[in-house]
N, C-alpha and C positions, 0 to 999 in steps of 0.2 A: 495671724493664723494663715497659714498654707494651705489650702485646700485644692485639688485640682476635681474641677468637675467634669467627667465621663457624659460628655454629650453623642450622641450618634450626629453626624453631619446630613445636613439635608439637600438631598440627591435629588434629581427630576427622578427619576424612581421611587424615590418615599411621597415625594409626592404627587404621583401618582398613585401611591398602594394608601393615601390617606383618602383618595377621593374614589377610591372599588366602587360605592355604593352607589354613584352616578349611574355609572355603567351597568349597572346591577336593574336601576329602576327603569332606564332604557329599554335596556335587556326585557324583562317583563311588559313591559309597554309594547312593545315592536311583538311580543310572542299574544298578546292579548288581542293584537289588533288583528294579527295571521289568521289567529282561530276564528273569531269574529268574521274576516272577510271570507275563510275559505267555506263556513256554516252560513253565511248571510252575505254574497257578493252583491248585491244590490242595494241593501242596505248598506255597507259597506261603502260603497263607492259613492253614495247621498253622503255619507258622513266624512268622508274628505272633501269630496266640494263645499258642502257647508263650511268643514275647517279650511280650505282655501278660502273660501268667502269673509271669513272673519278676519284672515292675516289681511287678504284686501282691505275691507276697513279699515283695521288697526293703522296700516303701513297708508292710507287716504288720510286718517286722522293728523298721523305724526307727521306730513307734508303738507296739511293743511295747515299745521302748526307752526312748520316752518319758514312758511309766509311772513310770519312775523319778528322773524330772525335778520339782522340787517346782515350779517356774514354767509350767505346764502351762495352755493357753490354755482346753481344752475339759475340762469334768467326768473322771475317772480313770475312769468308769465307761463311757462313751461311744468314749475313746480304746481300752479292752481291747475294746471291741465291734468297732471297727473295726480293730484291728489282727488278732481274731481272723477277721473276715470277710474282709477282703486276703490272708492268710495261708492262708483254706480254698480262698477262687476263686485263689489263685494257684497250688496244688498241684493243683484240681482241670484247672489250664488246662494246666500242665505234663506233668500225668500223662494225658490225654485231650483235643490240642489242636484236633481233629477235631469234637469236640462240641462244644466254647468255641465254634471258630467259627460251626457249626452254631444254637448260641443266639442269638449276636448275630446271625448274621443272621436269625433268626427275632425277637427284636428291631426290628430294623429294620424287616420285612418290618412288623410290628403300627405302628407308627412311619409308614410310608409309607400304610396303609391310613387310620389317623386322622386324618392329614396330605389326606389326597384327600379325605375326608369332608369334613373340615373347608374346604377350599377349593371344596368346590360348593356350600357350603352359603352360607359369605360370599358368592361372587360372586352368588348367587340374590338374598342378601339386599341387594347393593347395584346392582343392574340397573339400575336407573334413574340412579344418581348416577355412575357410567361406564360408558364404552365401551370394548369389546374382552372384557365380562365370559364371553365364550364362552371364551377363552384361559384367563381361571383356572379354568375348571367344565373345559376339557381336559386341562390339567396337573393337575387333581384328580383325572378318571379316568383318566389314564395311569400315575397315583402308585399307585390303587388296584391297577389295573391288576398293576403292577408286584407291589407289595405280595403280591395273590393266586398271583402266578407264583415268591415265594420260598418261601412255604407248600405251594404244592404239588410243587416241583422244590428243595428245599433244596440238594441237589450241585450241581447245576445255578448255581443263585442263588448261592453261596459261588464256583464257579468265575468266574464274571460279576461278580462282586461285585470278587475279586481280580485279573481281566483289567484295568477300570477302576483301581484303585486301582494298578497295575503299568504301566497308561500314563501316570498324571500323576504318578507317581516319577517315570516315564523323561523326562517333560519337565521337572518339576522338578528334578530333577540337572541335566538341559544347561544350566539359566536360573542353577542356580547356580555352575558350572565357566565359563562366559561371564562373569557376573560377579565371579568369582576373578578372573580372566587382568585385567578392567578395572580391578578393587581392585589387582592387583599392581604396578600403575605409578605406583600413588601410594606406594610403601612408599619 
């Protein structure tokens, strides 16, 4: 019996229009968490330190773990380091996520003032070999700027911090549920 069977071939495009629905829960997830952080930034912002806290654990766990692994890529001794430091910030993130966040963005805050130094200091130093060097000695003092305004307002700066980050979830969810709905017509 001859029979020839009519398969479609499978494409990195089918299979990606087989798996829309990833993207789709992302999608919703990244838009739930926008609206979330942009109605409740402070709450918000406890609840990704807390979820940074728990990946610390996890990731202290599966290092402690691999302690016990003879094919272990990094020295025994370096890996209990690190697993006991993932495992201490990650209890500390969980049990006081208020503060985590409060570091990092005190963090950041030193991060952005270095960052401004550092870009008035370049643009000075190449004044002559372009134009526009006023633009990065501005974006360096608005960095500093910035920077000064999280050390001395840190609620503040955490709030602001998590309003941003809770608006381009919320856009980033819609970019990816738009792109679910296009993946799903190649499945």
């Amino acid at each position: 019996m001859n029979e020839t069977a009519q398969t479609t071939p499978v494409t990195p495009l089918s299979l990606l229009g087989r798996s829309w629905w990833v993207l789709l829960v992302y999608g919703l997830f990244a838009v739930i968490f926008g609206v979330v952080a942009l109605l409740h930034p402070l709450q918000a912002a406890a609840a990704l330190a807390w979820t940074i806290g728990i990946l610390a654990v996890a990731e202290g766990l599966v290092s402690l773990f691999a302690l016990f692994d003879k094919q272990v890529a990094v020295s025994k001794g370096w890996l209990l380091f690190y697993a006991l430091v993932s495992i201490a910030f990650g209890v500390l993130a969980v049990l006081n996520p208020v503060a985590t966040a409060a570091v990092l963005l005190m963090l950041l805050a030193a991060w952005l003032i270095v960052g401004g130094i550092f870009r008035i200091v370049f643009a000075i130093k190449v004044r002559k070999l372009i134009e526009g060097e006023w633009m990065i000695i501005l974006s360096g003092a608005l960095s500093i700027i910035l920077g000064i305004m999280f050390v001395a307002k840190p609620l503040a700066g955490v709030a602001v911090t998590t309003l941003w980050i809770g608006a381009l979830a919320l856009v980033y969810g819609v970019f990816q549920i738009v792109a679910a709905f296009k993946l799903r017509k190649f499945k």
